[in-house]
N, C-alpha and C positions, 0 to 999 in steps of 0.2 A: 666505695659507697659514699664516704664522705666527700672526696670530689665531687658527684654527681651533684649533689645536693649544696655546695661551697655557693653563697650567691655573691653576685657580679656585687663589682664597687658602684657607687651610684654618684657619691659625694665627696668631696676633700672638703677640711678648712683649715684657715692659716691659725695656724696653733705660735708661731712669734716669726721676730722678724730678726733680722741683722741690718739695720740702715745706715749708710752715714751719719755720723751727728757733730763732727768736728774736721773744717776743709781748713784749717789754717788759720794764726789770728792769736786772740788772749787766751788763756786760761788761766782760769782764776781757783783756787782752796776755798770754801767755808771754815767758819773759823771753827764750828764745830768740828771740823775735818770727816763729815759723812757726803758732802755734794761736791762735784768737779762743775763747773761753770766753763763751759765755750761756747766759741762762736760756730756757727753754720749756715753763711750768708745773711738771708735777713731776721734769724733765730738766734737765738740763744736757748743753747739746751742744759739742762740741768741730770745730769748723772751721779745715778746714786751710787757708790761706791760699794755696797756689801753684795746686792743685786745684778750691778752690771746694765741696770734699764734706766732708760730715760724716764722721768717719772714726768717733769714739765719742760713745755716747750713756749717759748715767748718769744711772741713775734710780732712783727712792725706792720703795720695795719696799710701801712704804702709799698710794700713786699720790698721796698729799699734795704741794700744789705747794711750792716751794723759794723761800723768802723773802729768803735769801741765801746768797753760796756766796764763798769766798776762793780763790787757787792760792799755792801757797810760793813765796817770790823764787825756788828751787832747781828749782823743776817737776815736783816731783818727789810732791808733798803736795794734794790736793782736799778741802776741808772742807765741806761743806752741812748747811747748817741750813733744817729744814721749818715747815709749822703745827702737826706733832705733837710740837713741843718737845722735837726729839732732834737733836743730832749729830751728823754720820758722816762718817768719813776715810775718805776713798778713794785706791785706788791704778789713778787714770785711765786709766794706760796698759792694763790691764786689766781695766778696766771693774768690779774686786773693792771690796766695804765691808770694809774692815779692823776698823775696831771703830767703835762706836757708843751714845754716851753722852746723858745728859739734859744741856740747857740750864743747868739748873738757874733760868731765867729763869720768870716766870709766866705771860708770852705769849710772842707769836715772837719771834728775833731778828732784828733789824732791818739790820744792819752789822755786818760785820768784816773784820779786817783782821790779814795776819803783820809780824811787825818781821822786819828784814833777813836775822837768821840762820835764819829759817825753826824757830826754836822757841818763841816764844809768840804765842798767838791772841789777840786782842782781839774780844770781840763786844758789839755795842751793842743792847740789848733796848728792847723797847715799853713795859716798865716803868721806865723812867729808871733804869736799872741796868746798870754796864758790871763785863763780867767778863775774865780774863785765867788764861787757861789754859797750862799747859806740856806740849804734845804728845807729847813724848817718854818723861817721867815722867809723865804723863796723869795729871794732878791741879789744881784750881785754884789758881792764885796768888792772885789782886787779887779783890776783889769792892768794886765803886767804885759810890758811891751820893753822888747831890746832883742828877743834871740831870733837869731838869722836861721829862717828855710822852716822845715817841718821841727813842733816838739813831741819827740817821741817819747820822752821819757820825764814823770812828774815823780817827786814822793816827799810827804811830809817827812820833818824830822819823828822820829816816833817820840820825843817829851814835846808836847806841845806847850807848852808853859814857853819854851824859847817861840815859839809862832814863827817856824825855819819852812819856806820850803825850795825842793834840791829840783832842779830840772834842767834838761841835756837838748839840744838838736844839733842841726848840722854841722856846728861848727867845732865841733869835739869836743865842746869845753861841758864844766858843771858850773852851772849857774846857781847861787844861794842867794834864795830872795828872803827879806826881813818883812813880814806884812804886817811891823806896826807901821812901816812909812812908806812901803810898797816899792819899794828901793831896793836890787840889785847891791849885796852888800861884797862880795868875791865872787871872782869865777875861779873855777880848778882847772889848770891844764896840764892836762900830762898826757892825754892823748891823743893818736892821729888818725884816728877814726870812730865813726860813729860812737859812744855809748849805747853798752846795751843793757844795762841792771848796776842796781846801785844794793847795797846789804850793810847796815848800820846792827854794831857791837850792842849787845845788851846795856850795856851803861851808856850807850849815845855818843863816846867821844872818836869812835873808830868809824870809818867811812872805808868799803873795799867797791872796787869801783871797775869796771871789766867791760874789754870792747873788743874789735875785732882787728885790731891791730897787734894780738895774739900775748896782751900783756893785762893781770892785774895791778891794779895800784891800792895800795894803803893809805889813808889821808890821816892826820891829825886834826879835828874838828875845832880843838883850840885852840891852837895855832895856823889851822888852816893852809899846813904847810905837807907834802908829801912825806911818808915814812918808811915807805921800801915800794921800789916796781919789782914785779915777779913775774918774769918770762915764762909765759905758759906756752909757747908753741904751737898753740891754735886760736881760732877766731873763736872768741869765748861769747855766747850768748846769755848765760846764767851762771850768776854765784851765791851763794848760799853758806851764811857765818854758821860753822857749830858749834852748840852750846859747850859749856864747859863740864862736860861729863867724863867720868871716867874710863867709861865701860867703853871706848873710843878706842881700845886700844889695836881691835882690829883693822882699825882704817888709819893707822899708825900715831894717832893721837899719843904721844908721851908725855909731856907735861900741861901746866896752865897756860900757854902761848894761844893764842889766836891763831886757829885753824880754816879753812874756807875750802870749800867746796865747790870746782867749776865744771860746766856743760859748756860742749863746743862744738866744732866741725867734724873731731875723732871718733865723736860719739862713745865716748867712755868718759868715766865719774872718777875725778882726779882731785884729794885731797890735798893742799899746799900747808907749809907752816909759815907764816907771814914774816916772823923773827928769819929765817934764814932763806926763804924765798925756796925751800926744796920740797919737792913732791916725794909725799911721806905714803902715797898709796894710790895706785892705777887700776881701774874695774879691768876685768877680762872676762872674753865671752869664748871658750873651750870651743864649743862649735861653729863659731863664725868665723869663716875666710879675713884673714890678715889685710890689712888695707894700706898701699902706700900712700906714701904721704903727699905725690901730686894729685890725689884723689881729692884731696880735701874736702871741699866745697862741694864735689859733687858727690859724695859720699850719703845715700837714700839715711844711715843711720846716724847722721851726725843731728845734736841734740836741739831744739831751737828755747828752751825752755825748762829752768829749774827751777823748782820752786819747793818748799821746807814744810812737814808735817808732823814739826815739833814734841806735839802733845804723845802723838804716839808713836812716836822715832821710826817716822817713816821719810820717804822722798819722791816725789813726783817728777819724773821728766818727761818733754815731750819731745817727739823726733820728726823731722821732717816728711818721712810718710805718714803723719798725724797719726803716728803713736801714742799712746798714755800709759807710762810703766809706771810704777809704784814697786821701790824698794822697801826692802825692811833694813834698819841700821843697827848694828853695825856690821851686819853679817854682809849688807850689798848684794842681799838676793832678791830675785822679783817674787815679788807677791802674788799681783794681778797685773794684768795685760788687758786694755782698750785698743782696739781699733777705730779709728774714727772716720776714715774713709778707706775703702778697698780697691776704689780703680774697679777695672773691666773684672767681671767673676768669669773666669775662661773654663773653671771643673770644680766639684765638689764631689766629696763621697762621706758615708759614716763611718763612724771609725768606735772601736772598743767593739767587748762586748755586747753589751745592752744598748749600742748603740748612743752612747751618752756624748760624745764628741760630732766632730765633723772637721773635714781638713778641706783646705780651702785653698786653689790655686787662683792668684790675681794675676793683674797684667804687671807681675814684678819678679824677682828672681827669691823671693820670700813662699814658702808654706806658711800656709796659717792654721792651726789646729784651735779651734774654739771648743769651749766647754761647755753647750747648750742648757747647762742650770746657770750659771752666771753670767754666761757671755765673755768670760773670762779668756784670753789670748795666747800661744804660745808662738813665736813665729822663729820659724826652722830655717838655718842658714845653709846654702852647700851649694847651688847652683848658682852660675856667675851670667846666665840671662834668664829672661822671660822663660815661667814654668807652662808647658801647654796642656799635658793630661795628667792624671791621677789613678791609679785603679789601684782597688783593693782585696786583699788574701780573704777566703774564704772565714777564717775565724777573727778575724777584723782586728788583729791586735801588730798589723803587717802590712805594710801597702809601699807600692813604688810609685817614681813621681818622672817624669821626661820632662825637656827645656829645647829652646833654642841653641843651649850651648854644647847640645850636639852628643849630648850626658844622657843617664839614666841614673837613678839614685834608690836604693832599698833603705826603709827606714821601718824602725819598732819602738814599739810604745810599752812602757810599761807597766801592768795593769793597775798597778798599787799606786804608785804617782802622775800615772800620767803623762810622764814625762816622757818627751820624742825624743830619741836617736836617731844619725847617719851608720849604718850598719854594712852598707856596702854598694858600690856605685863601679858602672861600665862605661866604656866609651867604644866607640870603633865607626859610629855616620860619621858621612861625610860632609850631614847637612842637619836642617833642624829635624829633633825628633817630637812627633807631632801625637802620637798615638801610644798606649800602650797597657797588657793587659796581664793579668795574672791568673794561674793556673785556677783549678776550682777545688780539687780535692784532696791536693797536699801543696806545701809552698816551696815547689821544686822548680817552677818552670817560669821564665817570663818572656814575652813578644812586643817587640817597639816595629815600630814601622814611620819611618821616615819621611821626610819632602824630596830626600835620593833616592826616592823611587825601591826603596830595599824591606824587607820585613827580614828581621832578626830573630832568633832562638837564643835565649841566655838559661843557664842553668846555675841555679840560685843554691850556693853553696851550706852543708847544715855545719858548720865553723864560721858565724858568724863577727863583727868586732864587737865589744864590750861598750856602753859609755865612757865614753873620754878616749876612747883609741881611734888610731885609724882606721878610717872604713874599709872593709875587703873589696878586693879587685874582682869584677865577675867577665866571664870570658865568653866571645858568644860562640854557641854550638856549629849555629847554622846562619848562611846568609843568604839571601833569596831575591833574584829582582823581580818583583811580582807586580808590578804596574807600570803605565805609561808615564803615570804622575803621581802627584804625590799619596803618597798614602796616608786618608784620613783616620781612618778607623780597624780597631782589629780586636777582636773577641776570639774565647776559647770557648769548645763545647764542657758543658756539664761535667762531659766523661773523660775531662784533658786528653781526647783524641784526635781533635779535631780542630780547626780555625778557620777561620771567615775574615778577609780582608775588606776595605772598601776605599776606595780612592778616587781623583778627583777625573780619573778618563771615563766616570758615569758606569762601573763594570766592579761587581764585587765578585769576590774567586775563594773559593774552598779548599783548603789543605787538612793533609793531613800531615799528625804530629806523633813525632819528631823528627819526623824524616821532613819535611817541607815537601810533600810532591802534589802536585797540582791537580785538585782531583772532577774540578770543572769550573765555572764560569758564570755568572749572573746576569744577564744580560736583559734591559728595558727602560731605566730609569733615564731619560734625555739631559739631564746634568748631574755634577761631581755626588759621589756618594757621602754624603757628612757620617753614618754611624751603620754599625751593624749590629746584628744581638741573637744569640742564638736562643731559642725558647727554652725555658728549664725541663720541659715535661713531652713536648714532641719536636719530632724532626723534621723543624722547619727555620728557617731564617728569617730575620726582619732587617730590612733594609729601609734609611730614611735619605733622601734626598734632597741639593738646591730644585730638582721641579713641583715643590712642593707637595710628593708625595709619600706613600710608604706602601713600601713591600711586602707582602709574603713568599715567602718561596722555599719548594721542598726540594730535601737534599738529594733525595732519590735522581730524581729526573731536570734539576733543577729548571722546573716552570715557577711560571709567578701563579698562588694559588689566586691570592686576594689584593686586594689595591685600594688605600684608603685617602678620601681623598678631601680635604677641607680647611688646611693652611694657606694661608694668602701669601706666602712667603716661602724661605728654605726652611725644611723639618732637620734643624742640629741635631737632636738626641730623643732616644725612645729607648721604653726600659717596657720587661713583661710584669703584670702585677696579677695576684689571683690566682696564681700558680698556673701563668704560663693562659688566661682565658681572656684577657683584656692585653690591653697597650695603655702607655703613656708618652706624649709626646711633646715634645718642645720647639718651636719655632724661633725663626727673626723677626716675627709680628709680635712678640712678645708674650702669644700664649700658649698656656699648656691646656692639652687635650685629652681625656679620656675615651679610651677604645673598646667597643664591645666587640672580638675577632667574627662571631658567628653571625654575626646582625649585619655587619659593616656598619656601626652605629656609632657616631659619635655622642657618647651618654652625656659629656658634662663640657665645656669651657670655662677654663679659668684665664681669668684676667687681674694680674698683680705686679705685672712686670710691665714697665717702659718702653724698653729696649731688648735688643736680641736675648733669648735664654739661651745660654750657651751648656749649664750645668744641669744636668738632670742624675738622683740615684733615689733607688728603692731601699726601705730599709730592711734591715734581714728578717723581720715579723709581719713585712708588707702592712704594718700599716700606719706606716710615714712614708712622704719625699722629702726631698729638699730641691730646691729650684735655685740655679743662682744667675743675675743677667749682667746685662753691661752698663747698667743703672747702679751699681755697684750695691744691689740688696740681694739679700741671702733671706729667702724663704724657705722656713719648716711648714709641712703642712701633714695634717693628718687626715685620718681615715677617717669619717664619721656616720658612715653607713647605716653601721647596725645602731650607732646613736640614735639617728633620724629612724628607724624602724621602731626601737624600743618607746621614742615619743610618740610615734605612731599610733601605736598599738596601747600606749598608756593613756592618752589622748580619747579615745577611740572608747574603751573601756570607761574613762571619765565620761564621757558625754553618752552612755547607757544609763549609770546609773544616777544623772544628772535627769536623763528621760523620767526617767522612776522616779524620783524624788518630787518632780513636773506633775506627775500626774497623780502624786498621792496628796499631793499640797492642794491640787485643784479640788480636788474629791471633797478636801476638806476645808474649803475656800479660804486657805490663807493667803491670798491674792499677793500682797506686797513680795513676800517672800518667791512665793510662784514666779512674780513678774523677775523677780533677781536672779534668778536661777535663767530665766532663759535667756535676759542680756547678759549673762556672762557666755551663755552657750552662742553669743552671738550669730544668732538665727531670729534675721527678721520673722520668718513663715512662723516660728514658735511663740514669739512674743505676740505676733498678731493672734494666733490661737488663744491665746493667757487674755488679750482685751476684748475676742469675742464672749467669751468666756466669762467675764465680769460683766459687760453690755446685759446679758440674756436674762441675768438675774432681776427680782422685781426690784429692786433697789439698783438700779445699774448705774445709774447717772452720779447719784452721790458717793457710792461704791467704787467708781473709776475716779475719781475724784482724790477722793482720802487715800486712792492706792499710789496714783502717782506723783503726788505731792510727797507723801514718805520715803519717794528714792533719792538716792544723792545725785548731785551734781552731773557725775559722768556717766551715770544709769540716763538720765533727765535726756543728756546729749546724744543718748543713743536713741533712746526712743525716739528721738525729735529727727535724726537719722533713718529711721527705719521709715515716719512717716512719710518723708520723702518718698518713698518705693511702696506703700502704701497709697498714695495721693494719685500714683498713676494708673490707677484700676479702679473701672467702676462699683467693682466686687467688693473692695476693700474701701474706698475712699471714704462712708461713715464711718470707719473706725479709726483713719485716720484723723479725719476732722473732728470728732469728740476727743479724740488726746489734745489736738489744737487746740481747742477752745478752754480743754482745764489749764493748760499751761501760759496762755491768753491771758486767761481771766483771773489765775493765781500767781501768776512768775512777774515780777515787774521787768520793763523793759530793758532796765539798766542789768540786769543778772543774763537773762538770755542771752544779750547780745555779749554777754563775759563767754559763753557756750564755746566749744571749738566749733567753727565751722558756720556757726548760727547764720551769720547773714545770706552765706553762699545759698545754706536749706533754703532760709526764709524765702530768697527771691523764687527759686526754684518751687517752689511751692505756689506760686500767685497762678503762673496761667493754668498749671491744672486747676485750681482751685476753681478758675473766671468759668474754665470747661464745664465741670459740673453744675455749676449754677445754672449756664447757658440749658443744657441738656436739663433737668428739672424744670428749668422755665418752660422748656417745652413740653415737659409729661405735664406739667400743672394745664396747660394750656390744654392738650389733649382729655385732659382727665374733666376739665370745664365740659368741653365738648358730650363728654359721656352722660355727665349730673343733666345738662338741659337736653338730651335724647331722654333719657330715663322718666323724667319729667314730665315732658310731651307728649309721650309715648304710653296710653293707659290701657289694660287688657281689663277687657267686656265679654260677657256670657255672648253665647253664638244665639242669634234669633229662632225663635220658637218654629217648629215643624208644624206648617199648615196642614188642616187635614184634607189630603189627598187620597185619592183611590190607589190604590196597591198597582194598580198595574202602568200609576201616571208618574212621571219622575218630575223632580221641581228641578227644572233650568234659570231657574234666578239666583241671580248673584248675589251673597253670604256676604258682608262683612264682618270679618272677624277680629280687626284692628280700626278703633274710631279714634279719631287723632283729635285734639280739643284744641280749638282755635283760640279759645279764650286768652284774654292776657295770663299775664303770672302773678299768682297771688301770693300774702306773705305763707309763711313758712307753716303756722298755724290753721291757713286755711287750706294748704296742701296735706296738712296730720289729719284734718276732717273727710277731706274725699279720699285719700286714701283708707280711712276707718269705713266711709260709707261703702266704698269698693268691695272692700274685705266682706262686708254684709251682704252686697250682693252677691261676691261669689260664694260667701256658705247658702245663702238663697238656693243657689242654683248648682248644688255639690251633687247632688242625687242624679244631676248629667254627666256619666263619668266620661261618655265620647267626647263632649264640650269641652272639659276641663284638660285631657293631657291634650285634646288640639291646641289647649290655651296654653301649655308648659312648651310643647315643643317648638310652637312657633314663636314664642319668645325668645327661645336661645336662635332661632334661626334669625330672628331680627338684630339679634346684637352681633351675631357673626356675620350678619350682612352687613351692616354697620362699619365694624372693621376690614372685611376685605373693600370696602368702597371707598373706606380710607385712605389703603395699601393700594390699589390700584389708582387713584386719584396721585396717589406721590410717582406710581413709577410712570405713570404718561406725564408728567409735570418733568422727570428725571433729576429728581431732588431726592433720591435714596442715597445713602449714605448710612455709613458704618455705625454715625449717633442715632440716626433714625431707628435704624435697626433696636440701637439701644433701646431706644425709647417703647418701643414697641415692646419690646419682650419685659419693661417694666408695665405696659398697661394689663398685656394677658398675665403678669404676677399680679397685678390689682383685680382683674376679673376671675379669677380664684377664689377669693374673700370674699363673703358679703360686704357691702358699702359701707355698712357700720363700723366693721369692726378697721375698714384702713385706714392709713395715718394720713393726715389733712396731707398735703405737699408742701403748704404755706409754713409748714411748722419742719419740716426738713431741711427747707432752704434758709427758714431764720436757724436752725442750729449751725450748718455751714458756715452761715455769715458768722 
């Protein structure tokens, strides 16, 4: 029963995102150490470190990318310099450009950097030109010329009292500039390639100095003479002095010597003692593959960037796939983990329990396991190419992973930490493995299917490895060539009996399991099958195709039931949501689609992706996805259905007892209040009801008045809206034009036109306005026409009955209307004859035949009257839709007596 009655999804929305926020470049620490600062093209994002979210994004208003960018020791100061050879200080917390000046450099600037007090800027240009700027008084200081090629590298001495500063380019040396005389006072050399970081001792007189000539050096600052090179064995890009603590003694700190810390090409965190040049402590990563050392350089995890989070004995590196680790010291574990770019999202699924993760295959030989409250990163090593699918074990604390390299991999999480394992891993294709899926009802069984054309049977051993052991060997049961090509896609049924292949000879096929025997064939789709899915609840198949369609098909007879049809592009991946009553789907158009199966209906399109979605999973509560594309963003999206019903339906109920409230306010003519209540019910038709309403009253003019003058501002703009759609009906148009003219005559013009919208209404408002005036000119004019008939027009007693013989009839003609030739006299002396009129007719009342002949053929004169009108217009063929108008306002006038109508002259002066 409660199926029957389960309602369709209607709606998703994006509940967060995963985007790139870091392509390579600086990064920079706040000093309070809660923000990470980088680049990402023509941005600068600012990441909050407890959160995991970007909180501000600052960006360059000529979408120019940003070459470099500084923050003040104070944090209080954002400097970016672009490729448009401009300047601009910002003030981050605000996302505001303060001011923004030229480089004065010929090309970009290359580096910069603030000295301690946060008032002079050093910048290093690509023309061997460093300059020195005073922020405050915004004017240059120093403009320093001698270093040969780009300066990549600037840093004050940190005592500024000496006014020292250090800067490096091509030519390998360290240049010490003195900027009282702006004079070049030593260069350092010692090495043979680039500098890449400089790290000055807490008392100033130590300089560690590290390049990629796989050596650091020690300087003597007051003597300015070398004090030991220390063979590091790789191309070192970050060094980093540690303090003199004790509690060091994990990272083999033993005495008070001078310790340093370097990041390189190895990608491992290597402490040296400087006194004897020997590495006291080497990071190790237990699950990550061994790396030889001609790898070097092209090693994804070697480090490009260290940098020191003193305060609270942390450490920041960052790695060449713009990672952002964060150790803790002295222990050299990671804290948190930043991804900052992901490449191509090629699979995603959820992962844990309650679904609190998600594990993330890119276009790299890395897993990614996010932790969707922080964003937080873990990334799994064990595959040695590109990883292609993902699926995961029914109880979600379990899932395997396929690659290129021809592998399969079992991994477990474990619930309390978190923390992923390699637990056991197969080999035996001959080619990449493309596909692959896991049992449903216990984690006994798993199925890869190939680009050699093969589907495999592994059976997933319950002697599992431990963390930190070796992963176990799993051995495949069965091997099947089950297509022409490659094999994209492969699902197991619900009842682990069953599988469904799909590959790229356009033909998906049904086995059963564990035997593999071939139990029939799919046949319709005109290109490669990208996914298949077996329903949770009935037995049928869903197939998505490159002919941009999708399938249904039962397994009985295997026909296609249904066929849905609405992608511009190939349908990647489709998942059942609703227990098996809807679909969802993913395209290379970049969007995903909601399916109604019984309708053929597509209910919703979403558009949030760029590029191909290749990632699509349902969550186990059905009511999340997650979507991931080749835009490198990972979209959560949720369910929000019964959300939108429940506002619905509270929505719905507010605007009843909003009615009630309406109608007890009017009852009780608290008009102002009344009029509020129905712009908020934003209902023109109500609001017009609320100002007929106060019109009708005998005080209505000054009553409309004093009400709409007491709204505010955006009450003011609505109504002045409304009358807009008021203005274009003749029905309505006085009560539009009475709100005009209070707002007119009380709003000064300088506030109106503050209104939203105001001018647009205003204009829009003229020619209906010109309309009705037009139209009343014409009823005044008609209505003239009536007053001088009415006028001219006098009823007379019927002439006296001569006395005839009874059996003679009188054949003379009766005048019963005498028409009076006379001029027009004034008004007073038309009050006299018709007073003397009145006297004849009570004269002659005792003729009752005379008197209704005199009642009915008066109405017959005024109805002849106006048909000779009406037909005079339609042999003219000047009828028209206003005429009509006008017409059915005079027989409104010929309903009243003449007394009591309203002049016309006095209508059209309220209009105006």
């Amino acid at each position: 029963m409660a199926f029957s009655t389960l309602p369709f999804k209607s709606n998703y929305a994006v509940s967060s995102k995963i985007e790139p926020f870091y392509k390579g470049g600086k990064v920079q620490i706040s000093q309070d150490e809660q923000y990470i600062f980088c680049t990402c093209g023509p941005r600068v994002n600012v990441l909050q470190i407890d959160t995991g979210k970007i909180i501000h994004s600052i960006e360059q208003d000529d979408q120019e990318d940003i070459t470099s960018f500084c923050l003040s020791p104070d944090d209080q100061m954002l400097v970016t310099a672009s490729r448009a050879l401009l300047l601009k200080q910002w003030d981050w917390k605000q996302e505001n450009c303060n001011r923004s000046w030229k480089a004065i450099h010929n090309v970009p600037v290359a580096s910069m950097t603030f000295d301690c007090t946060s008032t002079l800027l050093a910048t290093g240009g690509c023309d061997g030109t460093i300059k020195l700027w005073d922020v405050l008084k915004q004017y240059c200081t120093h403009n320093l010329k001698g270093s040969s090629g780009v300066v990549h590298l600037v840093e004050f001495h940190p005592d500024i009292s000496r006014l020292l500063l250090f800067s490096s380019s091509m030519h390998c040396g360290i240049r010490i500039w003195d900027l009282r005389t702006s004079k070049c006072v030593c260069v350092l050399e010692s090495h043979y390639s680039a500098v890449t970081s400089l790290a000055f001792s807490p008392d100033g007189q130590t300089l560690v100095s590290s390049g990629r000539d796989k050596i650091c050096t020690v300087w003597d600052l007051k003597e300015k003479k070398v004090k030991r090179t220390v063979p590091v064995y790789e191309a070192v890009e970050g060094v980093v002095i540690l303090p003199e603590k004790s509690h060091y003694s994990q990272m083999g700190v033993k005495s008070n010597d001078l310790y340093f810390v370097t990041a390189g090409s190895k990608g491992v965190l290597r402490v040296w003692e400087s006194s004897s040049a020997r590495c006291v402590f080497t990071q190790t990563f237990p699950d990550a593959p061994a790396l030889s050392t001609d790898e070097g350089d092209l090693n994804p995890r070697c480090l490009v960037h260290c940098l020191p989070m003193l305060q609270s004995d942390r450490l920041v590196t960052v790695t060449a796939e713009h990672n952002i680790l964060i150790y803790q010291l002295p222990s050299v574990t990671v804290q948190q983990q930043f991804v900052g770019y992901n490449d191509d999202i090629l699979d995603t699924k959820f992962l844990g329990k309650d679904d609190t993760h998600i594990v993330v295959a890119t276009n790299s030989s890395q897993l990614k396991v996010f932790e969707l409250a922080t964003n937080s990163c873990q990334i799994l090593y064990g595959h040695t190419d590109t990883i292609l699918s993902i699926d995961v074990f029914r109880k979600g604390s379990m899932f395997a992973s396929c690659a290129k390299d021809k592998s399969i991999r079992l991994w477990s999480m474990d619930p309390e930490s978190g923390r992923v394992h390699c637990v056991a891993q197969g080999s035996g294709h001959s080619n990449a493995v493309g596909s692959i899926a896991c049992s449903r009802l216990k984690n006994i069984l798993l199925v890869s299917g190939s680009q050699d054309c093969t589907v495999k049977v592994w059976d997933v051993s319950e002697t599992l490895s431990d963390a930190g052991c070796e992963p176990a060997v799993m051995k495949a049961r069965h091997t099947e060539k089950a297509h022409d090509k490659d094999v994209n896609s492969v699902a197991i049924s619900p009842n682990d009996k069953l599988l469904v292949s799909g590959s790229q000879d356009r033909t998906a096929k049904l086995w059963s399991l564990p035997d593999m025997s071939l139990l029939g064939v799919f046949r319709g789709h005109s290109r490669g099958v990208w996914c298949v899915q077996f329903s949770p609840v009935d037995q049928v198949v869903a197939t998505a195709s490159a002919d941009g369609s999708i399938k249904l098909w039962g397994i009985h007879d295997f026909s296609c039931l249904k066929t849905f049809e609405g992608h511009d592009a190939s349908v990647l991946k489709i998942i059942f949501v609703s227990r098996g009553t809807q679909l969802v789907s993913a395209g290379s158009d970049g969007l995903v689609k909601l399916w109604t199966i019984k309708t053929n209906e597509c209910v919703k399109t979403f558009d949030a992706h760029q590029d191909k979605v290749w990632a699509l999973h349902g969550s186990g509560r059905d009511d999340m996805m997650v979507t991931g594309s080749a835009d490198s963003t990972i979209t959560i999206w949720k369910d929000v259905t019964e959300v939108e019903l429940e506002e619905e339906q509270a929505k719905q109920e507010d605007q009843v007892l909003k009615q009630q409230e309406l109608a007890n306010l009017l009852h009780e003519k608290k008009y102002v209040k009344a009029l509020g209540i129905a712009i908020s019910l934003d209902q023109p038709h109500t609001v017009l009801k609320v100002i007929k309403e106060i019109r009708q009253q005998d005080s209505g003019v000054p009553q409309l008045e004093k009400t709409l003058l007491k709204l505010r501002q955006d009450q003011k703009e609505s109504v002045l809206r409304y009358c807009l759609v008021w203005n274009t009906n003749s029905r309505s148009c006085l009560d539009a034009q009475a709100v005009l003219q209070v707002l007119l005559t009380h709003v000064t013009p300088e506030e109106i036109l503050q209104y939203q919208g105001a001018r647009t209404h205003l204009e829009a408002l003229i020619p209906y306005t010109e309309r009705h005036i037009q139209r009343i000119g014409r009823l005044l004019q008609s209505s003239m026409f009536l007053d001088y008939t009415w006028q001219k027009m006098r009823i007379t007693g019927g002439i006296e009955s001569l006395s005839l013989d009874d059996d003679e009839m009188d054949t003379r003609d009766q005048d019963i209307f005498i028409i009076d030739k006379k001029p027009i006299r004034m008004e007073h002396d038309q009050t006299n004859e018709r007073r003397e009129a009145d006297e004849d007719d009570e004269d002659a009342s005792d003729n009752s035949v005379v008197e209704h002949i005199d009642e009915d053929d008066s109405v017959t004169a005024c109805k002849s009257a106006n048909v000779g009108n009406k037909n005079k217009g339609q042999n003219e063929g000047e009828e028209s839709s206003e005429d009509s108008e006008d017409e059915d306002d005079i027989m409104e006038m010929s309903t009243f007596p003449p007394k009591s109508a309203v002049p016309a002259h006095c209508i059209t002066a309220s209009i105006r």
